[in-house]
N, C-alpha and C positions, 0 to 999 in steps of 0.2 A: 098175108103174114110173111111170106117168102121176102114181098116188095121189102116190106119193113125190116126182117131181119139183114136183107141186101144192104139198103141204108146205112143199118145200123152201123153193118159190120164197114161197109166206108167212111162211115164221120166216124167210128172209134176204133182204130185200129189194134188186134189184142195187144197183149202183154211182151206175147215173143217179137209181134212183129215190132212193136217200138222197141224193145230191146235193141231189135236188130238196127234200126233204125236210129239209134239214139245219134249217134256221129255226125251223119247227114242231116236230122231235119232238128230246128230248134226246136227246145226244151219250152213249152207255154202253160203258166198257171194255169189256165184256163182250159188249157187239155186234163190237164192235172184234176181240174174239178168235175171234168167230163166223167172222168176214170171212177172217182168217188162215188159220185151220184150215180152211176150203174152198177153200184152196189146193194146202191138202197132199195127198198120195196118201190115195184113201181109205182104207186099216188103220188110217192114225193119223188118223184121221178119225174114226173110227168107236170108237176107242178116246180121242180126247177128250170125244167125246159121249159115252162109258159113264164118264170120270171127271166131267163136268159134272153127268151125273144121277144116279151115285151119292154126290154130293155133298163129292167131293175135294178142293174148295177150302176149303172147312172146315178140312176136315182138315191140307191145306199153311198153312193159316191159324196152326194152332195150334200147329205143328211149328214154324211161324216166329216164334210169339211166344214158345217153350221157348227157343231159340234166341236168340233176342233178349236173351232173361233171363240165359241162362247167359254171355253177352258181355257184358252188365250188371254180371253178376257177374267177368268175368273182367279187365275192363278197370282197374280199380283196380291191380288186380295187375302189370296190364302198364304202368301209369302212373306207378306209383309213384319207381322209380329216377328221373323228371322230376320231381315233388314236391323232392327230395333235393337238386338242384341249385340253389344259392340263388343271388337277382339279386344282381351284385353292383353296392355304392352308389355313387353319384356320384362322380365322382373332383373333386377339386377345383383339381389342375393342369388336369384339361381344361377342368373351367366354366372357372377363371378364363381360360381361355384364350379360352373363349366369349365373356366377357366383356370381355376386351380388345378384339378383333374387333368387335365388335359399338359398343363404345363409338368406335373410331376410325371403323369406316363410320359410322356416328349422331350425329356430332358434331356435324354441323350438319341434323340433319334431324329436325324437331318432328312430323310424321306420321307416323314409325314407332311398330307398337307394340311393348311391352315384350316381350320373349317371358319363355316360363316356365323356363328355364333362369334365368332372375336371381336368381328365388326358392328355385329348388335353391341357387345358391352362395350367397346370404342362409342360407339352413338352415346350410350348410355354415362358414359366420364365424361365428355365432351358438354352432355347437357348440364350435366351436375356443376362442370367448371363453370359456364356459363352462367348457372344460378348464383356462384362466388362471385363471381369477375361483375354482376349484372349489379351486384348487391341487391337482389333477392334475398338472397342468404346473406347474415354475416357471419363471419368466423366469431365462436365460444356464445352464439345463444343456444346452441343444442350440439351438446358432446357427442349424442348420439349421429348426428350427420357429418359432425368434424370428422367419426372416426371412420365413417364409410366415404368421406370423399379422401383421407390420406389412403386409404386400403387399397380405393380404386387408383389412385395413383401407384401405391406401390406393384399392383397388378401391373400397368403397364408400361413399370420399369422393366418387368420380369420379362414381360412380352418382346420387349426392345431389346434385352440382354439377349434371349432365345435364339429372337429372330436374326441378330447380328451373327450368333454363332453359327446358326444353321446356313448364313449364305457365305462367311468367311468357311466354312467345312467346302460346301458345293464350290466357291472356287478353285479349294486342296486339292479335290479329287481328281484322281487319272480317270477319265472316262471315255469310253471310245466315242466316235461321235453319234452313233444311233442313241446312246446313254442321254448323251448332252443336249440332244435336241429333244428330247423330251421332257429334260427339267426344265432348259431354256423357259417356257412358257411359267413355270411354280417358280423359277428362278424370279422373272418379272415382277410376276404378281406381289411375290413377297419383299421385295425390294419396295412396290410401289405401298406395299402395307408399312412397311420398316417408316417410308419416308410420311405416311401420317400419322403413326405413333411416334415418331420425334416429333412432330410440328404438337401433337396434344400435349406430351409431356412438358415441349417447352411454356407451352403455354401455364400448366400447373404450376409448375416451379417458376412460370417468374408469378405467378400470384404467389405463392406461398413465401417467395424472396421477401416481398410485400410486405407481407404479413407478417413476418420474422423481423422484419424492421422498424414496424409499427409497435409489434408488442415489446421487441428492446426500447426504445424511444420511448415507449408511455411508462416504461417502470425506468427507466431512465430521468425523466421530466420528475416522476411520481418523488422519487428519491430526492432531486434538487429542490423540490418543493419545500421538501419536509426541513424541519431545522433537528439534524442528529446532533447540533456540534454548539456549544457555547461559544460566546465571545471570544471565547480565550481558546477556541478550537480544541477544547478537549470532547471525546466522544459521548455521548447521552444514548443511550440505548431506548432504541422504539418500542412502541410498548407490542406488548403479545396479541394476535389477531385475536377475535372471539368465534372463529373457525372452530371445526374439530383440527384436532392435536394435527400435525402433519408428521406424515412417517418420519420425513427426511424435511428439517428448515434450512434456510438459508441463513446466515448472518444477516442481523440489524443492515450491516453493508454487504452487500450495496444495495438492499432494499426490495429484491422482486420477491413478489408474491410466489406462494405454492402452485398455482394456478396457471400465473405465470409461464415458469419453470416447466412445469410439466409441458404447457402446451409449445412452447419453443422447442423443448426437446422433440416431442412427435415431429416438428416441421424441418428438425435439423437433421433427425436420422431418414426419412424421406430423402431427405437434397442431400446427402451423400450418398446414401444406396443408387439417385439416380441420377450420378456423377455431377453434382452442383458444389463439390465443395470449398469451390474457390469463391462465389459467390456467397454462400453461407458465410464462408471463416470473414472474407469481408467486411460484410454486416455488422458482422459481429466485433470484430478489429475498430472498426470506425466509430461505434455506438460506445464502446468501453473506451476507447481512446479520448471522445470529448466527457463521458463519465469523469475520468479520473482528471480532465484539465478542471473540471466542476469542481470536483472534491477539493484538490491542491486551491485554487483558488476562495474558495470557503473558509480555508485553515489562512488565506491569507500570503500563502507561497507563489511567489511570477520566478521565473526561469530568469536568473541572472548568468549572461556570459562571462568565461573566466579575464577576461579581459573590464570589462564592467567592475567584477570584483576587485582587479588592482588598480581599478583609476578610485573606487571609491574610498570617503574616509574614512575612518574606524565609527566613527560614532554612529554614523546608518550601516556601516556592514553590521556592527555590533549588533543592532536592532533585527538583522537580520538572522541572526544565529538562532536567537530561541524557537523563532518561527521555522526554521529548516530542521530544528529536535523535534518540537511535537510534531512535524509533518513525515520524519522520516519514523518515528516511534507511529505513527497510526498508521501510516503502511505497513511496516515489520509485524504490527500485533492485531489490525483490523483489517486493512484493507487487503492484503493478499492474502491471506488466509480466507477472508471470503471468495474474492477472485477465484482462487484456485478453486472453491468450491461450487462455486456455480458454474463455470466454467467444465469444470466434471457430471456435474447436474445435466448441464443440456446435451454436451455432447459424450454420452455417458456409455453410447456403444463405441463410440472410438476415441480411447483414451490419449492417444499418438497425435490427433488431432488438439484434443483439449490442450495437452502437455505445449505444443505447438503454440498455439492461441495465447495461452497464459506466459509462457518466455518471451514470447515477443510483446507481450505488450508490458510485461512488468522490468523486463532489463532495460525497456527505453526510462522508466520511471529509475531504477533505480540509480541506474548509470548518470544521472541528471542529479542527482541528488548526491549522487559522490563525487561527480564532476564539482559543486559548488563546494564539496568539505577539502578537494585538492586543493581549489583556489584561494580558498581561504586561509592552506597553510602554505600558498607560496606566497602569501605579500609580506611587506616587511617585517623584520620579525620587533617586535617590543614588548617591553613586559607585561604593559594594562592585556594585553593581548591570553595571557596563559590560562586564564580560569575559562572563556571561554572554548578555547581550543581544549580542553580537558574537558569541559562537559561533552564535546563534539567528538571527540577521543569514548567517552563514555558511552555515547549512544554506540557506538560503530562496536563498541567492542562485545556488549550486551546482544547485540543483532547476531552477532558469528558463531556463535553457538546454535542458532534457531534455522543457518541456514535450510539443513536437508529438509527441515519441516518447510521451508519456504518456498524453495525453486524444485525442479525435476533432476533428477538423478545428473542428467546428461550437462546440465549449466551448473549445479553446483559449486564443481571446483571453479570453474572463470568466475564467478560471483565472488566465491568467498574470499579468491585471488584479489581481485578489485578493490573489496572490502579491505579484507588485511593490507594491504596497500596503502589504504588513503588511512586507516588507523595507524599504522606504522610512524605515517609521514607527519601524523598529528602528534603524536607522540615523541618525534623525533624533534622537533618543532619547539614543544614544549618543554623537552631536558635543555635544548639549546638556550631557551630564553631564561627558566631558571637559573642555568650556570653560569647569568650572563648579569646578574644580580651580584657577582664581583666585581664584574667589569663598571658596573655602575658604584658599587660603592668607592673603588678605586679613583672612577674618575671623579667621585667628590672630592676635589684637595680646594675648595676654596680659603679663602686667606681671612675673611670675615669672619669673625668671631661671633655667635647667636648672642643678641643683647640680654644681660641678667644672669648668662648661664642657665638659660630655660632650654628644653629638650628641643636637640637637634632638628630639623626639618627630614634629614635622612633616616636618623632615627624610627623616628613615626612612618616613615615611609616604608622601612625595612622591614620594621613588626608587624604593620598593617597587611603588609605583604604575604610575610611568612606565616602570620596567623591565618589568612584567609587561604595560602597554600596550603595546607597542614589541615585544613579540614577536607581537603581531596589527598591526603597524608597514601589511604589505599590506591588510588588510581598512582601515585605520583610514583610511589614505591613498585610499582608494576613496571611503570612507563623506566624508570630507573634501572630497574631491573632486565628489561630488553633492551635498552641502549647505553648500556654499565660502558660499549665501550668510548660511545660520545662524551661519555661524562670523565675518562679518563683521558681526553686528546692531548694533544702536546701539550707543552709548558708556554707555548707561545700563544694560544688558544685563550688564556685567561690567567693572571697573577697568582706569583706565589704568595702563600704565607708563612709563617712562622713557624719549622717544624715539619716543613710537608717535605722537604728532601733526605728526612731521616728514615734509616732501612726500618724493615719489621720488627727485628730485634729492639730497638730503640725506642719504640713507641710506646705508650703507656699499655696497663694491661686490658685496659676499656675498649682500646683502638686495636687491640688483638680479638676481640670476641665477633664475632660473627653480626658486624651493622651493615643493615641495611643502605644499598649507594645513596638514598635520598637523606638519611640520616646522616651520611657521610657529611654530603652537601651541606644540606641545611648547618652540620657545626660548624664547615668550613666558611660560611657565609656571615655566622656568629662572629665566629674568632676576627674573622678581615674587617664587623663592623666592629669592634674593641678595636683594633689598631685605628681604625680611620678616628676613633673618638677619642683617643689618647693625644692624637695627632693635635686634632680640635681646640682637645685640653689648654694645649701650650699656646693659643694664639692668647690667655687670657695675659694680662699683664700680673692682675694680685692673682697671688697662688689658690687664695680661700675662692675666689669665683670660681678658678679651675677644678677646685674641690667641688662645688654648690655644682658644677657643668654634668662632672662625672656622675653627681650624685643623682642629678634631675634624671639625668640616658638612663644611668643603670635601674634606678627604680623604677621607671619606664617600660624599660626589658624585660626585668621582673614580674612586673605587673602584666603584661600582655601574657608573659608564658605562662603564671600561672592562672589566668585567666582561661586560659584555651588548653582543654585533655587533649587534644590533639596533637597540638604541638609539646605541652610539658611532654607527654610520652614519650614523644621523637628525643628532647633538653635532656629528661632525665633527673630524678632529685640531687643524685652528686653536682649536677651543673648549675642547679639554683643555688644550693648552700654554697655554693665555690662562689656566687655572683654576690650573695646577704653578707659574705666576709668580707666583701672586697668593698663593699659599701658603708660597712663599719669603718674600714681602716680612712676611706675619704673623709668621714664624719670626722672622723677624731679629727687628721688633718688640719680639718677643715676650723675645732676648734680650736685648736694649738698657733695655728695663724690670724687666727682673727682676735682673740681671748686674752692669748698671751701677754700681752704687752698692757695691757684694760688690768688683769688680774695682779699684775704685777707690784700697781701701784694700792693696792689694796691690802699687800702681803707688809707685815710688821718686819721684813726682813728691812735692815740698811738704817732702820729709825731709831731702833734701840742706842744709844749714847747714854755709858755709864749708868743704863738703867731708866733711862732720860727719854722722850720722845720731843725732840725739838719741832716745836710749834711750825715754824718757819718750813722746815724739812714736809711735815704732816700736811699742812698749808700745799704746798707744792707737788705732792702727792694726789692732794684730792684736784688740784684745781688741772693734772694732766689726766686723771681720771676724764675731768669732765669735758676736756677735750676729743680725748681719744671715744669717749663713750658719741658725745656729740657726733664726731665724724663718722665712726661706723653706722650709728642711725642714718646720718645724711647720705651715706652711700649703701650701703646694703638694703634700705629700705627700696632702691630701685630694683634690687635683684632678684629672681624670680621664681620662686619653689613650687611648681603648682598642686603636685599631690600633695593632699590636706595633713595624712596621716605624715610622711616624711615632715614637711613644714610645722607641723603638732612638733614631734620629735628633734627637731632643731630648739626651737624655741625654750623648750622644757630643759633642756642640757643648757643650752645659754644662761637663761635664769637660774639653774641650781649653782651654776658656777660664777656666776657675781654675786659678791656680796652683799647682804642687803644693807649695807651703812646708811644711818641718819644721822652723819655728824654734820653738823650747820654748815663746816665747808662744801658739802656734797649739795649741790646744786637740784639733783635729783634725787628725791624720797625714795623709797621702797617701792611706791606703788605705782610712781612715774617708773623708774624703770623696769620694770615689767610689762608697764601697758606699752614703753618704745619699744621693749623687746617685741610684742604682739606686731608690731606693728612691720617688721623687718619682713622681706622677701617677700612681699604683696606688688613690687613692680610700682609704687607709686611713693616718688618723694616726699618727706613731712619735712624738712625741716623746716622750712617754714613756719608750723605749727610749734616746732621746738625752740625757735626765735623769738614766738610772741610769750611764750611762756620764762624764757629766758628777760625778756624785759619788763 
């Protein structure tokens, strides 16, 4: 027992003694379990010491590494159904929601760093552009992806504005150098972040460029398809979509849809917020620029140089006027008023830009179209020329009023400068060549007398004139009235007439009342043609045709004025009655010379002898009657009375004042001469017919 406890106490050394010991001799599990098992009751004592020495631990060793194996092997098995479950990706509502958060806390603070969620939702725009750019996607079959792939664009516009500021700050800063080498490294990183949120952005915006060019162009195209415009290029309004109502429409012109509009506007406030706006405005300058060469063409308008305009002749410029009114009247009242409005439509968060966009593209129009109203009133001046240049006059004037509604505050006044301008010069133009209707009648002095005493050729030219001025009576009176002083130029400027060198006092009281300069004109034009026709008068040789001459003009003049309210209003009733008296006294003349000498031989004056009427005497009487009657048939029947009612009124007084004698010496009956009276101032010779009746 002693042996045993000797043993013992050598293979297990107590407690104190390994305490003591612990330093020097290593530490062995297997001592460890020595310790344990000399705890337990001896059976199982004694039965660890016979599995220690028959070498058990082996044996659990290898049981345990069989064991180990088959878990090896089993665990796959039991793993697998977790294999199976796959992570799901990023979602990209939540980054960017990361990322809003993250941008509003860090707005102002250059020491944070990036975290790696940014570069997830970078993956995450990247692929989505990719889906655009691949056309997988197209743009406007789902509004709802539209509006998440501009968001994510706008997201990392925001990123690139951040991140610029935050490394433009870190170059600011004074920092010592232990400071600086420690950003160095965040400094990199986010540089090397900066330079692939530019490379993604760029790539967005030029897709969206794209797109913004596509969708101008197809409502572009859409619009030139359509016929808004008649033949005659006046406008036809489109008919109403069967859409719901739209909050806000566009004009008929220029045509884009609601749809449209809206969706150009998302792609254009994108591409400004993420500094694209020279490409934008672009697009957009270029696609409205061949717009508007569409439309002008449609209406029929080509760009004439002002050189082109003075080699060509009236009668194609001519043709060219109406076509430059309606086209400058449907810009004035259609086409930029919509301009302007869609134009404010797309780019409707930044008005500066709009305003921008729309002056430059509407002054090159306008400017082009007043450039052709200057040309037009510097070529020659002539009279066919005035009523054109007065409707041209008209348009311009009716425009200047509407500017502010038209242009932006800032080109207004150069607009309306430009405008008033070439309306001035048309107006100035126009008083010139009315008052230049002296100089033309003036220079009528030809020497040829009008065959028959039928109305002048100037005449009818004069009234023709004045009546068809006289119904632009309001523009002209305008135009008269801004250029009162053209119309007073010197004396050497345009012929006097009769009366014009008397002072104020002197004048009648009609010419003291407050007339109008066109009114003025227009009498002075009167009066100078009465002299040129008085003139005329005297080429006749017999006095009675110069009577029949005066008679034909002035009933002529008459007749035209009171023919046209326009012009009588300008005449005035004192000027007609003054003209019906003066037509009377020709009348009379007129029969006093021709009659005279016919009635004479008819009158019982000289025949009477002693109560007596000598045969011979009476004889000689009728037979120079029948002379003189003869001759004036043979020659007046060529002369030429055209108005029906005057020639009525000749005739009737001729007849009441011949006698109707059927004494046998009277060659002619009663009823013969009245039918040779009918016959008189038709222009066409009888006597002949009075020959055969005569033998």
């Amino acid at each position: 027992m002693e042996k045993n406890l000797d043993e013992n106490s050598n293979s297990f050394p107590r407690k104190d003694e390994d305490h003591n010991n612990a330093d020097n001799t290593p530490h062995s599990p297997l001592l460890e379990n020595e310790d344990k098992v000399d705890a337990k009751p001896d059976g199982e004592t004694e039965k660890v010491d016979d599995d220690l020495v028959q070498g058990e631990p082996e044996a659990k060793e290898e049981e345990k590494k069989e064991e180990d194996a088959e878990v090896a092997v089993e665990v796959p098995q039991e793993a697998e159904p977790e294999t199976e479950i796959e992570i799901p990706p990023p979602n990209l509502e939540k980054v960017s929601e990361d990322i809003d958060q993250f941008l509003e806390e860090n707005n102002h603070n250059n020491e944070e760093k990036i975290p790696e969620f940014v570069n997830k939702f970078l993956d995450l725009v990247e692929q989505k552009i990719a889906e655009y750019d691949g056309s997988e996607t197209k743009w406007g079959e789902s509004m709802e992806k539209d509006s998440s792939f501009l968001e994510g664009v706008n997201r990392v516009t925001k990123l690139m504005k951040f991140l610029t500021i935050i490394i433009e700050r870190g170059n600011e800063d004074n920092e010592n150098e232990d400071e600086k080498e420690e950003k160095k490294e965040n400094k990199n990183s986010n540089s090397m972040l900066l330079n692939r949120i530019g490379v993604i952005q760029q790539r967005a915006m030029s897709y969206l460029e794209e797109e913004f060019r596509l969708l101008m162009e197809e409502s572009r195209n859409q619009n030139k398809s359509e016929n808004n415009h008649d033949p005659k290029g006046k406008h036809v309004a489109a008919a109403e979509p069967s859409d719901a109502e739209p909050i806000e429409t566009v004009m008929d012109f220029p045509g884009f849809t609601e749809e449209a509009v809206t969706n150009l506007n998302k792609i254009a406030r994108e591409m400004l917020l993420g500094g694209y706006e020279s490409e934008c405005c672009h697009v957009y300058a270029v696609s409205r620029k061949y717009a508007f060469g569409d439309g002008l063409h449609k209406l029929g308008y080509e760009r004439i140089s002002m050189d082109e305009v003075q080699k060509m002749q009236w009668e194609s410029l001519e043709r060219e006027i109406p076509t430059w009114i309606n086209t400058f009247k449907e810009c004035a009242n259609v086409w930029f008023p919509g301009e302007r409005k869609l134009v404010g439509l797309i780019f409707a968060e930044h008005p500066s830009v709009a305003d921008t966009l729309y002056t430059n593209l509407t002054r090159v129009v306008t400017f082009q179209l007043l450039n052709f109203a200057e040309s037009v009133a510097m070529t020659k001046r002539a009279a066919e020329k005035l009523f054109k240049l007065l409707d041209m006059y008209e348009t311009l004037r009716d425009t200047v009023p509407n500017l502010e509604n038209l242009f932006p505050e800032e080109i207004v006044d150069e607009v309306k400068a430009e405008m008033t301008s070439a309306k001035n010069r048309l107006g100035e133009v126009a008083v010139l060549i009315f008052c230049e209707l002296e100089n033309s009648i003036k220079s009528d002095n030809g020497k040829t007398p009008v065959s028959g005493g039928a109305v002048h050729p100037l005449t009818r030219y004069i009234m023709n004139y004045l009546r068809l001025a006289c119904e632009y009576k309001d523009i002209l009176e305008e135009v008269f009235k801004d250029h009162s002083k053209i119309e007073r130029a010197d004396s050497t400027s345009r012929p006097r007439y009769p009366g014009e060198n008397q002072n104020e006092n002197q004048r009648s009281s009609n010419d003291k009342e407050n007339t109008s300069p066109f009114a003025a004109q227009l009498t002075r034009v009167m009066e100078l043609l009465d002299t040129n026709l008085e003139g005329k008068a005297k080429l006749y040789k017999e006095v009675a045709l110069s009577c029949i001459f005066m008679m034909n003009n002035g009933r002529y003049i008459v007749q035209k004025i009171k023919g046209s309210s326009e012009i009588y209003e300008v005449m005035g009733e004192t000027w007609c009655r003054k003209r019906s008296t003066e037509l009377r006294t020709y009348h009379k003349n007129y029969q006093i010379e021709t009659w005279g000498k016919i009635l004479s031989c008819l009158s019982p004056k000289g025949l009477n002898d002693n109560g007596k009427v000598p045969k011979p005497a009476l004889k000689e009487r009728f037979k120079t009657f029948n002379a003189l009657f003869e001759e004036i048939h043979k020659t007046q029947s060529t002369w030429v009375v055209s108005d029906e009612q005057l020639q009525s009124e000749l005739r009737v007084s001729i007849s009441a004042l011949v006698s109707r004698q059927t004494e046998k010496y009277i060659k002619f009956q009663a009823e013969d001469i009245e039918n040779y009276i009918d016959e008189l101032f038709d222009g066409n010779p009888h006597h002949q017919a009075m020959a055969r009746k005569k033998a």
